[in-house]
N, CA, C and O atoms as CSV, one atom per row, in Angstrom:
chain,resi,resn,atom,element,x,y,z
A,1,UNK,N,N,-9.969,-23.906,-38.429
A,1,UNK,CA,C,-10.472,-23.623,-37.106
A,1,UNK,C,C,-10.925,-22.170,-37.066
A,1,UNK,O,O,-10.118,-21.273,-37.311
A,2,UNK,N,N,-12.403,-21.874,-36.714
A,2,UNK,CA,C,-12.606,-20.744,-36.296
A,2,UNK,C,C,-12.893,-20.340,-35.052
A,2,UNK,O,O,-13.263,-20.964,-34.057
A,3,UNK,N,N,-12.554,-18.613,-35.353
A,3,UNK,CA,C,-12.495,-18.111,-33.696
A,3,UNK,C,C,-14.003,-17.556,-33.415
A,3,UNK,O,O,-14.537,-16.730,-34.155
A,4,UNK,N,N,-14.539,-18.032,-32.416
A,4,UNK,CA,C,-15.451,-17.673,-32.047
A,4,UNK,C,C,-16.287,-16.482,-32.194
A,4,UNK,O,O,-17.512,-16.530,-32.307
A,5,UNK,N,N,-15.622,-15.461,-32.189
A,5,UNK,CA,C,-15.890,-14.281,-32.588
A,5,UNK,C,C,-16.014,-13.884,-33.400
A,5,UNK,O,O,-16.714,-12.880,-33.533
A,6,UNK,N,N,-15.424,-14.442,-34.325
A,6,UNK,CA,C,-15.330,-14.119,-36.172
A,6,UNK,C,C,-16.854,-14.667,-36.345
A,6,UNK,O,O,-17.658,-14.079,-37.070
A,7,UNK,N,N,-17.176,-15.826,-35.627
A,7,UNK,CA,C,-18.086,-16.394,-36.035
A,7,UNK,C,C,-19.794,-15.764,-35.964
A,7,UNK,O,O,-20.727,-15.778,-36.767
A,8,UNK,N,N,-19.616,-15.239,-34.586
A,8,UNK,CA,C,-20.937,-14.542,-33.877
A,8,UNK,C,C,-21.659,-15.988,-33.565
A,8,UNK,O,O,-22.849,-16.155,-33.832
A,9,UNK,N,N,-20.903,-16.945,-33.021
A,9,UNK,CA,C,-21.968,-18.155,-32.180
A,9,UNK,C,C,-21.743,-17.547,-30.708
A,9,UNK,O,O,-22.516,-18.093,-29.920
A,10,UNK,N,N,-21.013,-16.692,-30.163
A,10,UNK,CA,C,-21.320,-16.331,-28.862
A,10,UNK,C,C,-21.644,-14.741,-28.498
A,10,UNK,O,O,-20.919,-13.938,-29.086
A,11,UNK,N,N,-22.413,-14.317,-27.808
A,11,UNK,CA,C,-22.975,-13.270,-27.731
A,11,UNK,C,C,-21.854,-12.686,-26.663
A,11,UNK,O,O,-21.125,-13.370,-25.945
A,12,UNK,N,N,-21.917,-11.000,-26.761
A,12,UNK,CA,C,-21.306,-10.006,-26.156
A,12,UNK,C,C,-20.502,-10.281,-25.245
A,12,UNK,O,O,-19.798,-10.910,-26.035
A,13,UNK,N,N,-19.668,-10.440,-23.792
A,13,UNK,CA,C,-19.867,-10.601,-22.786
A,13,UNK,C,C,-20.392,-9.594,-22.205
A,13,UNK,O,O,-19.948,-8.615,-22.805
A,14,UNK,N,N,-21.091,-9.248,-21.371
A,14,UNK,CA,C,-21.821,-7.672,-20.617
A,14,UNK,C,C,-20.400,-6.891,-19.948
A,14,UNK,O,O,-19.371,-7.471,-19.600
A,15,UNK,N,N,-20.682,-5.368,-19.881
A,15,UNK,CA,C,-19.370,-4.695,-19.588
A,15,UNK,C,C,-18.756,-5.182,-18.204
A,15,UNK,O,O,-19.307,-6.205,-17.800
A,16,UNK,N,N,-18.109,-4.870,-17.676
A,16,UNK,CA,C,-17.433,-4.905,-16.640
A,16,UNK,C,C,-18.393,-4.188,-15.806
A,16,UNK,O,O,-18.920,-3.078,-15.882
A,17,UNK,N,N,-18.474,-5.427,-14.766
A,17,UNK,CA,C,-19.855,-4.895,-13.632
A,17,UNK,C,C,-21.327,-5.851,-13.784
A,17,UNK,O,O,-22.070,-6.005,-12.815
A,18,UNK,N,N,-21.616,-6.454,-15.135
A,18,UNK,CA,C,-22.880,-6.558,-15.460
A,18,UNK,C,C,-22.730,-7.868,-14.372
A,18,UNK,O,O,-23.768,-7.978,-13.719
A,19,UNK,N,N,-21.915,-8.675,-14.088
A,19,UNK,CA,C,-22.231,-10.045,-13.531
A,19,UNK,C,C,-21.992,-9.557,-11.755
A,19,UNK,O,O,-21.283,-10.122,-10.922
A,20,UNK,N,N,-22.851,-8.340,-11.584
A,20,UNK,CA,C,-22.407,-8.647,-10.397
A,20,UNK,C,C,-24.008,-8.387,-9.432
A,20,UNK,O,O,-24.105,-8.056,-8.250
A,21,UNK,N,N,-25.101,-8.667,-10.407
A,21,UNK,CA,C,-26.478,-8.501,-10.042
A,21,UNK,C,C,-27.173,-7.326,-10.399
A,21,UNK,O,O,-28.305,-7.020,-10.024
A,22,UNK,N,N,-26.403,-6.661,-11.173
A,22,UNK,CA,C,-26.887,-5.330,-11.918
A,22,UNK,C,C,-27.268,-3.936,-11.298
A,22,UNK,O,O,-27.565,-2.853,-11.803
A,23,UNK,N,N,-27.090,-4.580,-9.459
A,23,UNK,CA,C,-27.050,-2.999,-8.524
A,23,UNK,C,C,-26.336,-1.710,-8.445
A,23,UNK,O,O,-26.170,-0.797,-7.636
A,24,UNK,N,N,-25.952,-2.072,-9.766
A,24,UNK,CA,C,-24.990,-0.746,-10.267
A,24,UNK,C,C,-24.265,-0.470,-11.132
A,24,UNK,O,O,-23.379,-1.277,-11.413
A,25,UNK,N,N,-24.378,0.757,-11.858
A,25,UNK,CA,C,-24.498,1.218,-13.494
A,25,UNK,C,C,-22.570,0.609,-13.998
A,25,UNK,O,O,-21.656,1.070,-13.314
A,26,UNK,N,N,-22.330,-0.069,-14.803
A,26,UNK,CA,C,-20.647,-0.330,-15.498
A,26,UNK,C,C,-20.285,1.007,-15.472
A,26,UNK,O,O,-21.188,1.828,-15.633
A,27,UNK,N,N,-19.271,1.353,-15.321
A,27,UNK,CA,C,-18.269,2.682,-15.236
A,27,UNK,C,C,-17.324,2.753,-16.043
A,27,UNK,O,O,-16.775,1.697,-16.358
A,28,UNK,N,N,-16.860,3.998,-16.607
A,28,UNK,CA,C,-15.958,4.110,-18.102
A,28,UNK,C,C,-14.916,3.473,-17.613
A,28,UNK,O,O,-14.790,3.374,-16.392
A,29,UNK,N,N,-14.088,2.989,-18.393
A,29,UNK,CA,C,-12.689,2.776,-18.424
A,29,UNK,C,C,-11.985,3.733,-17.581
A,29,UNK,O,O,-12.355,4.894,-17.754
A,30,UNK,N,N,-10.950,3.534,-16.601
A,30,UNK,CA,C,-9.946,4.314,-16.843
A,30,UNK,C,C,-8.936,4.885,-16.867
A,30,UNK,O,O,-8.175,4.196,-16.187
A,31,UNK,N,N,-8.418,5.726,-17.223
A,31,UNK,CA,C,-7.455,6.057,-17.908
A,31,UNK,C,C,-6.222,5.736,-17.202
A,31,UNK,O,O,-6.031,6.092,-16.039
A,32,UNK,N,N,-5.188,4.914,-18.048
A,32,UNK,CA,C,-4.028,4.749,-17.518
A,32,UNK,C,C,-2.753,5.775,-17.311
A,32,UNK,O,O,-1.604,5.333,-17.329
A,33,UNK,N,N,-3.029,7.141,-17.117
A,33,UNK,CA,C,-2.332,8.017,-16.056
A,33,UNK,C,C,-3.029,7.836,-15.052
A,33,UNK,O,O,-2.476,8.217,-14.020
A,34,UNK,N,N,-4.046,7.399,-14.921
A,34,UNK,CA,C,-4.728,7.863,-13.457
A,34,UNK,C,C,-4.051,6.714,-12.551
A,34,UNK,O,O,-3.621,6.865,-11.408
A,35,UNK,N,N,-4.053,5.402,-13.403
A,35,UNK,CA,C,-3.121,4.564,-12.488
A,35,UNK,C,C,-1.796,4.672,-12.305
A,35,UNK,O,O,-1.231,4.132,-11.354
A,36,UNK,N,N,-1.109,5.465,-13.306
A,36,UNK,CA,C,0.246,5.904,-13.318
A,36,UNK,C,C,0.684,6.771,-11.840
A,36,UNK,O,O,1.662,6.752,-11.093
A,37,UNK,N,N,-0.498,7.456,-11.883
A,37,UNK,CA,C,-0.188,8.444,-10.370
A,37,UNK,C,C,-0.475,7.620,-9.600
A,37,UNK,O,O,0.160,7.618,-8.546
A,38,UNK,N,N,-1.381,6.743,-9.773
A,38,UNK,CA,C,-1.957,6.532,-8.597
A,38,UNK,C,C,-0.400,5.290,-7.791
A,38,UNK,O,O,-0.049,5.068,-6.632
A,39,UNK,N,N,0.009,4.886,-8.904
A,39,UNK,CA,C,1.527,4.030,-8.643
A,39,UNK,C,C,2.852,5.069,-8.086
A,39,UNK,O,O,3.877,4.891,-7.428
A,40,UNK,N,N,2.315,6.000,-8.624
A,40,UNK,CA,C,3.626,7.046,-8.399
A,40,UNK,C,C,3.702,7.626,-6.790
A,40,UNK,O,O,4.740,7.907,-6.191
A,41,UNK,N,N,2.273,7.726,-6.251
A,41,UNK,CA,C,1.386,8.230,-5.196
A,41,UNK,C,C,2.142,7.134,-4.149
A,41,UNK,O,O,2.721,7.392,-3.094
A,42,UNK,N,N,1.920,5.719,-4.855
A,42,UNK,CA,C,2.499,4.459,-3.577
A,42,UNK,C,C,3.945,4.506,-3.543
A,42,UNK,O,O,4.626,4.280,-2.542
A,43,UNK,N,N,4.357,4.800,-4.649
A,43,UNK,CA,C,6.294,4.999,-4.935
A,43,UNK,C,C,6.394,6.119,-3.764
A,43,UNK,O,O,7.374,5.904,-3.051
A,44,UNK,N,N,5.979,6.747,-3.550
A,44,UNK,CA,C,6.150,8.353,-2.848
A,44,UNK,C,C,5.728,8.029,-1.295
A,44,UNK,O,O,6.333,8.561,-0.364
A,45,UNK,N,N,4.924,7.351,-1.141
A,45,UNK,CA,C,4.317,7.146,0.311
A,45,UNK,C,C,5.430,6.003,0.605
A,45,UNK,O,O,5.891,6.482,1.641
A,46,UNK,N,N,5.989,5.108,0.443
A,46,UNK,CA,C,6.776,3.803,0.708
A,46,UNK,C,C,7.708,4.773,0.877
A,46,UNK,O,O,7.825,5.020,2.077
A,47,UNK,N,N,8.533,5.533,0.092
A,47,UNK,CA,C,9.503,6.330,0.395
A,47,UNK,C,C,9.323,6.852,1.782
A,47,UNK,O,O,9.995,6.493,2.750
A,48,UNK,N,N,8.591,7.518,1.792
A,48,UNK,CA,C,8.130,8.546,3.279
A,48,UNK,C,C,8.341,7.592,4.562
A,48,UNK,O,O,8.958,7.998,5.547
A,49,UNK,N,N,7.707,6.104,4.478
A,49,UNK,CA,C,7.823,5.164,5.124
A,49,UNK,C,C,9.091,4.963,5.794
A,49,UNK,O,O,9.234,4.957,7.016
A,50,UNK,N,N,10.367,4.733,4.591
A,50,UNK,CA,C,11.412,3.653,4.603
A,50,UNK,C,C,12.310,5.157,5.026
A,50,UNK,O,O,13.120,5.032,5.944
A,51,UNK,N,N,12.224,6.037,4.616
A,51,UNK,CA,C,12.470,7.288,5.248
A,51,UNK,C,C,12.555,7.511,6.476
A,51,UNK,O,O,13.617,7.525,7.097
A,52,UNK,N,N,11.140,7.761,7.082
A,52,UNK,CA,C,11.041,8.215,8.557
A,52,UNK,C,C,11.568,6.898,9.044
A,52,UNK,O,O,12.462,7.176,9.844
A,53,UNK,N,N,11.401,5.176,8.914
A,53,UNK,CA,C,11.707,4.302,9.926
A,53,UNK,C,C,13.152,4.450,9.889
A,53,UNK,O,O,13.710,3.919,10.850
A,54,UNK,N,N,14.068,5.137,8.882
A,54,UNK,CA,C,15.380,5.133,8.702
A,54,UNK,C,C,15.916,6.064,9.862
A,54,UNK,O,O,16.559,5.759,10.866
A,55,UNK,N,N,15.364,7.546,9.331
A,55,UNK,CA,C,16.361,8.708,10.149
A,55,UNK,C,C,15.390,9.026,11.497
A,55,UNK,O,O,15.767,9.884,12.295
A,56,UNK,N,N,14.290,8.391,11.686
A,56,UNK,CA,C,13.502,8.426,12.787
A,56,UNK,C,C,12.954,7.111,13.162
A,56,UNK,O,O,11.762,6.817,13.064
A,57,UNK,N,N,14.207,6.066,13.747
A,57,UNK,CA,C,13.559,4.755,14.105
A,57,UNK,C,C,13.374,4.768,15.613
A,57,UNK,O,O,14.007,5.300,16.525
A,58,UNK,N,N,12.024,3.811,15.551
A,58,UNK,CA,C,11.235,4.138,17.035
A,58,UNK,C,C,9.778,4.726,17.031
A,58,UNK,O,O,8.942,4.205,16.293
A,59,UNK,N,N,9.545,5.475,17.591
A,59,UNK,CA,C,8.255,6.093,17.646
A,59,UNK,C,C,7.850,6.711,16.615
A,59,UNK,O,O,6.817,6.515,15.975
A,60,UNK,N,N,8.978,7.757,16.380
A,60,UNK,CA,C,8.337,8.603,14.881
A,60,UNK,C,C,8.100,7.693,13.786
A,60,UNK,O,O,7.051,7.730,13.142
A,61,UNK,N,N,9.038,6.874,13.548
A,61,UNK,CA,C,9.149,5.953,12.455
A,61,UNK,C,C,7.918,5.145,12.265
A,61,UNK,O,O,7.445,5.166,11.129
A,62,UNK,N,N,7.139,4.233,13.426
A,62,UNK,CA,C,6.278,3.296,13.697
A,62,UNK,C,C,4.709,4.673,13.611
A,62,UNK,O,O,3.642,4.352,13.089
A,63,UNK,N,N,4.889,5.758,14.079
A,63,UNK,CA,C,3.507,6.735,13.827
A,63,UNK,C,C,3.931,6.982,12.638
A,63,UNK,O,O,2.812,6.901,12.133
A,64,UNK,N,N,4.695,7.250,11.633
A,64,UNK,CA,C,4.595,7.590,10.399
A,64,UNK,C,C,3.953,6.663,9.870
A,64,UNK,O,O,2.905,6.881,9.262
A,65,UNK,N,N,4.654,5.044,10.060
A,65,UNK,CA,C,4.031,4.091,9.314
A,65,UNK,C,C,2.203,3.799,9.362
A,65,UNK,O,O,1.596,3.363,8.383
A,66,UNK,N,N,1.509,4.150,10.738
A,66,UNK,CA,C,0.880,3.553,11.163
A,66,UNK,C,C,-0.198,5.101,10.294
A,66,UNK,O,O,-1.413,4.995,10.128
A,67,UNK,N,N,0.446,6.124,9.955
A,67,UNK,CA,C,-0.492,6.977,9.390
A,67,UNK,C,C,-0.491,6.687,7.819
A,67,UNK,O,O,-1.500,6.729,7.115
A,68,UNK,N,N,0.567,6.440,7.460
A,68,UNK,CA,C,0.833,6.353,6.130
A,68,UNK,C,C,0.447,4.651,5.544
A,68,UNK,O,O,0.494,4.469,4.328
A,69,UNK,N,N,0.151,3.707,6.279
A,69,UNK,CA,C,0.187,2.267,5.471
A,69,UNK,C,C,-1.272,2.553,4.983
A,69,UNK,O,O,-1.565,2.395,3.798
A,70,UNK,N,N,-2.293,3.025,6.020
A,70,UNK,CA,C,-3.550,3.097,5.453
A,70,UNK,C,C,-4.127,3.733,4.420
A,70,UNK,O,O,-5.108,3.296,3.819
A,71,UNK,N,N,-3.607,4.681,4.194
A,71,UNK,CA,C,-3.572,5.424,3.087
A,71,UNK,C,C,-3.447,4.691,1.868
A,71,UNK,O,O,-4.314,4.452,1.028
A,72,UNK,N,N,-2.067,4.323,1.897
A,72,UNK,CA,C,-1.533,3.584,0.471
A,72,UNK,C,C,-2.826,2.054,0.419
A,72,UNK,O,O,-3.042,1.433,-0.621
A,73,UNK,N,N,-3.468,1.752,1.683
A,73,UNK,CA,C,-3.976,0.449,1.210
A,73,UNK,C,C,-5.454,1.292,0.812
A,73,UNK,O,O,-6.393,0.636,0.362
A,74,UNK,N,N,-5.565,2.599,0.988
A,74,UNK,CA,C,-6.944,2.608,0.356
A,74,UNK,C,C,-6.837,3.578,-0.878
A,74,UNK,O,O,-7.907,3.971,-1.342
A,75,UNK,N,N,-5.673,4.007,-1.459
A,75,UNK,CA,C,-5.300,4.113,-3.399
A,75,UNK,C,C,-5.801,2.518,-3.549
A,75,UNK,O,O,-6.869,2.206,-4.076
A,76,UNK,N,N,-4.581,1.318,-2.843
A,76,UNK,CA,C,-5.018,0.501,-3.859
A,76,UNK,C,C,-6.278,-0.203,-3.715
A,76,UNK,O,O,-6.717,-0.937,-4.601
A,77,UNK,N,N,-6.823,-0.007,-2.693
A,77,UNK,CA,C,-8.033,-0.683,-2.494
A,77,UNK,C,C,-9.135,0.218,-3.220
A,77,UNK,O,O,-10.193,-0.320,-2.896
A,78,UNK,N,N,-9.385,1.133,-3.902
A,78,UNK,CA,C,-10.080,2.206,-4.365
A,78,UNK,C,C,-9.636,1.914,-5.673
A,78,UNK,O,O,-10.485,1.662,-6.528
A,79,UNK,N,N,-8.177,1.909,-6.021
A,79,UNK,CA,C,-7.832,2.385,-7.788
A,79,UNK,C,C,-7.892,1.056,-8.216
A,79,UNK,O,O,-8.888,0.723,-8.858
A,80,UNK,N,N,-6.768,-0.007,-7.917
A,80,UNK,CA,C,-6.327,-1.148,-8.202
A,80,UNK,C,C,-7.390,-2.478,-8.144
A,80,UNK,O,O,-7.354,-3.431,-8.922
A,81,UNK,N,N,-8.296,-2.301,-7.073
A,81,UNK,CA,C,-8.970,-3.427,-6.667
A,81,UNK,C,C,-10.330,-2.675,-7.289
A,81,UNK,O,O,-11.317,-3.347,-6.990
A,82,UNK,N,N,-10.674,-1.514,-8.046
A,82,UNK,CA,C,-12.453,-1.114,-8.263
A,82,UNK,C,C,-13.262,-0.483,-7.554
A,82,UNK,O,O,-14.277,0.079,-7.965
A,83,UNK,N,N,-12.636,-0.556,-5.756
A,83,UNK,CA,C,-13.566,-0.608,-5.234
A,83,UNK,C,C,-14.717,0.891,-5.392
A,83,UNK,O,O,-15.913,1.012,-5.128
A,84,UNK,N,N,-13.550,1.999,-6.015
A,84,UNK,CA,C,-14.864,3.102,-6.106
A,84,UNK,C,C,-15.738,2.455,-6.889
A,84,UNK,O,O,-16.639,2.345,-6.057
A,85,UNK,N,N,-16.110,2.004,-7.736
A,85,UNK,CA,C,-16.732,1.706,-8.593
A,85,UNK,C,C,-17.853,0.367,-8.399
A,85,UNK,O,O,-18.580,-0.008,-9.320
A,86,UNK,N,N,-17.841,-0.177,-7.211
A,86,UNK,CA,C,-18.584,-0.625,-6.255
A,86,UNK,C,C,-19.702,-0.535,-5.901
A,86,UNK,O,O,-19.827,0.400,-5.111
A,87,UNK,N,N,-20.848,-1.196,-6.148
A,87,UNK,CA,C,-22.029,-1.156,-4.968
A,87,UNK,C,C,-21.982,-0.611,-3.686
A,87,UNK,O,O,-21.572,-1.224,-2.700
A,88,UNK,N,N,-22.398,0.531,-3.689
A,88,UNK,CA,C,-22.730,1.220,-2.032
A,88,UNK,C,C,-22.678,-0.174,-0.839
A,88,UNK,O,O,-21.620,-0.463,-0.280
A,89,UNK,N,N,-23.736,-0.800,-0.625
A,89,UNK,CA,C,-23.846,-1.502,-0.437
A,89,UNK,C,C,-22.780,-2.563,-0.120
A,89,UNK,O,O,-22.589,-2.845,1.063
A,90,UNK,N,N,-21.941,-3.282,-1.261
A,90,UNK,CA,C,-20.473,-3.378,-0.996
A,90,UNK,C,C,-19.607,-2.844,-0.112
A,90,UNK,O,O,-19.336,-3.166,1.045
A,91,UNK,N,N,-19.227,-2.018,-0.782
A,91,UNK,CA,C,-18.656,-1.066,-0.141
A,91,UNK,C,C,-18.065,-0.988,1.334
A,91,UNK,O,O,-16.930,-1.102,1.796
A,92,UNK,N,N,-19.893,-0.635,2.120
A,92,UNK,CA,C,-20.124,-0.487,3.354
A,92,UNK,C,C,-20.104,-1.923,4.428
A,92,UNK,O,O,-20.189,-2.023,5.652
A,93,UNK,N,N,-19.946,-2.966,3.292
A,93,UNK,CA,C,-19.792,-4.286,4.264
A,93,UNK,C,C,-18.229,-4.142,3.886
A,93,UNK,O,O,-17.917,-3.955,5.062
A,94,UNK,N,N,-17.264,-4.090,3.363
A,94,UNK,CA,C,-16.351,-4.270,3.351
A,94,UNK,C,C,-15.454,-3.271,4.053
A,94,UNK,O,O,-14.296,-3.610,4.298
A,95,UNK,N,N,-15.931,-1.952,4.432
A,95,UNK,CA,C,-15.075,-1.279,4.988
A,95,UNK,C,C,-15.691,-1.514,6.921
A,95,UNK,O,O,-15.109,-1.253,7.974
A,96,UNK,N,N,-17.033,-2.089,6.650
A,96,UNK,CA,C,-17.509,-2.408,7.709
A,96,UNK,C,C,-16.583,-3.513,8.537
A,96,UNK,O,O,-16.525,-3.544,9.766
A,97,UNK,N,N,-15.855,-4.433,7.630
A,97,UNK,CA,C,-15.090,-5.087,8.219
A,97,UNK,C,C,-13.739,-4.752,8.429
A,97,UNK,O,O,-13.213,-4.989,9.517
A,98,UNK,N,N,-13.051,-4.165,7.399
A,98,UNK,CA,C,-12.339,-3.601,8.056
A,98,UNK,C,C,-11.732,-2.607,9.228
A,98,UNK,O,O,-10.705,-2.525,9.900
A,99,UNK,N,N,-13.302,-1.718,9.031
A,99,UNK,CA,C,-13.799,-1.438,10.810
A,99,UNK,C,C,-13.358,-2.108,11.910
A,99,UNK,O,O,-12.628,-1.726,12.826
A,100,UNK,N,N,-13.782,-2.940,11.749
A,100,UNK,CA,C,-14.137,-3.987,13.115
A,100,UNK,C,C,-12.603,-4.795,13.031
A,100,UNK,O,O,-12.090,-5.142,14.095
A,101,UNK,N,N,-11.981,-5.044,11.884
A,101,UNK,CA,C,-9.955,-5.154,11.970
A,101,UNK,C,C,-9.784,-4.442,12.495
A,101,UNK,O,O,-9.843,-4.676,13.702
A,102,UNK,N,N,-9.592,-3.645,12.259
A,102,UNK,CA,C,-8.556,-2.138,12.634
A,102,UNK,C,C,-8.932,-2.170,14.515
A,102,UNK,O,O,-8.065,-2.429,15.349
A,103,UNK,N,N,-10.391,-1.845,14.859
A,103,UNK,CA,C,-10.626,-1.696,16.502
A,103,UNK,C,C,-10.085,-3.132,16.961
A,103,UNK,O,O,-9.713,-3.083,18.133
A,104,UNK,N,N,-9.938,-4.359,16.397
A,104,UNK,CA,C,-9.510,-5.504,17.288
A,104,UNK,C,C,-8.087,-5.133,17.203
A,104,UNK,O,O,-7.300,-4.969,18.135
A,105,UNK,N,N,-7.842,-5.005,15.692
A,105,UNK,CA,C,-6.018,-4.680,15.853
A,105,UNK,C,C,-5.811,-3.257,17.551
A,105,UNK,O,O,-5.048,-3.319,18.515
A,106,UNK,N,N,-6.530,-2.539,17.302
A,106,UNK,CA,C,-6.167,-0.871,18.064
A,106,UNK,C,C,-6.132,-1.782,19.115
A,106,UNK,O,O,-5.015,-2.135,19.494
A,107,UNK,N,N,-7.541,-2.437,19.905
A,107,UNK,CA,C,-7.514,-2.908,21.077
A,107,UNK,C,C,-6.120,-3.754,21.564
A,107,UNK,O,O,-5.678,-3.797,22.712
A,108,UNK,N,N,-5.618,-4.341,20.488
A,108,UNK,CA,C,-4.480,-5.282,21.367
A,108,UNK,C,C,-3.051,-4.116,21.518
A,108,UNK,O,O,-1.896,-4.438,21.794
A,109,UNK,N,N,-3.523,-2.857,21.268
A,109,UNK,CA,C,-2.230,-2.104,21.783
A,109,UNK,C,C,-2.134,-1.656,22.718
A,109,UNK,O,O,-1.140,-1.006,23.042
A,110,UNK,N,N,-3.465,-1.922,23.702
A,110,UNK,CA,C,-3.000,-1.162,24.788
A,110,UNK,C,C,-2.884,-2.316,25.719
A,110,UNK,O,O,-3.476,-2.272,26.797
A,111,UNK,N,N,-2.076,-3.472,25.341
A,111,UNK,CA,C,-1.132,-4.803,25.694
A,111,UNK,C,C,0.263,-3.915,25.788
A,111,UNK,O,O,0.852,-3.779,26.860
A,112,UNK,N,N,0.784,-3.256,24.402
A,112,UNK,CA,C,1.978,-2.561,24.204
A,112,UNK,C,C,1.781,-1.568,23.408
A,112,UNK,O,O,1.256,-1.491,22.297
A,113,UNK,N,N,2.259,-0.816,24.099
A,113,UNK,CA,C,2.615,0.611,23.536
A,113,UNK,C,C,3.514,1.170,22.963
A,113,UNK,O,O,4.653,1.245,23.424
A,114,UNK,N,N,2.958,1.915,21.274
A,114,UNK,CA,C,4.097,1.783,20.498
A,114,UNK,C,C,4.747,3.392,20.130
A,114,UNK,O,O,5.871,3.756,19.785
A,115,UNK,N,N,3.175,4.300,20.443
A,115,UNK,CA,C,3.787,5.908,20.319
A,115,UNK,C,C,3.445,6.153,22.455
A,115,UNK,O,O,3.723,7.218,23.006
């Protein structure tokens, strides 16, 4: 049995990026410290979290969280998920929607008030 590759009956696959309509150049690898911090960065912010809701539960606790969750979701939405590395274009529809989350989420708080 041979492996395909040994063989050369299948060609390259294109880098990471090429199948996504070609609106934008593949980007180096990279480097696994950068994800190391970038894990160490979420270890450190969850702390801060489980922290303030601890010795400041209530208001401080719920504004810490409400400054700090977004953050950590845009390391991983940036490092973990590619998205720098993204079509502009992309990009701007996807944060476009999360736009438009976030103001429906904001709007239902002034139902209840949390700071």
């Amino acid at each position: 049995m041979q492996d395909s590759h040994t063989t050369g009956a299948h060609a390259h696959p294109a880098p990471h990026g090429g199948g996504h309509g070609g609106d934008h150049a593949a980007h180096a690898p990279v480097a696994t410290g950068t994800f190391v911090l970038v894990w160490v960065a979420l270890l450190v912010l969850t702390l801060v979290t489980v922290a303030a809701s601890t010795w400041f539960p209530g208001k401080v606790g719920i504004g810490v969280a409400m400054v700090v969750t977004p953050i950590k979701a845009a390391l991983i939405l940036m490092w973990f998920m590619h998205l720098k590395y993204e079509a502009m274009v992309f990009r701007t529809m996807f944060l476009s929607a999360i736009g438009i989350l976030a103001l429906v989420m904001g709007l239902t708080f002034f139902d209840y008030s949390f700071l």
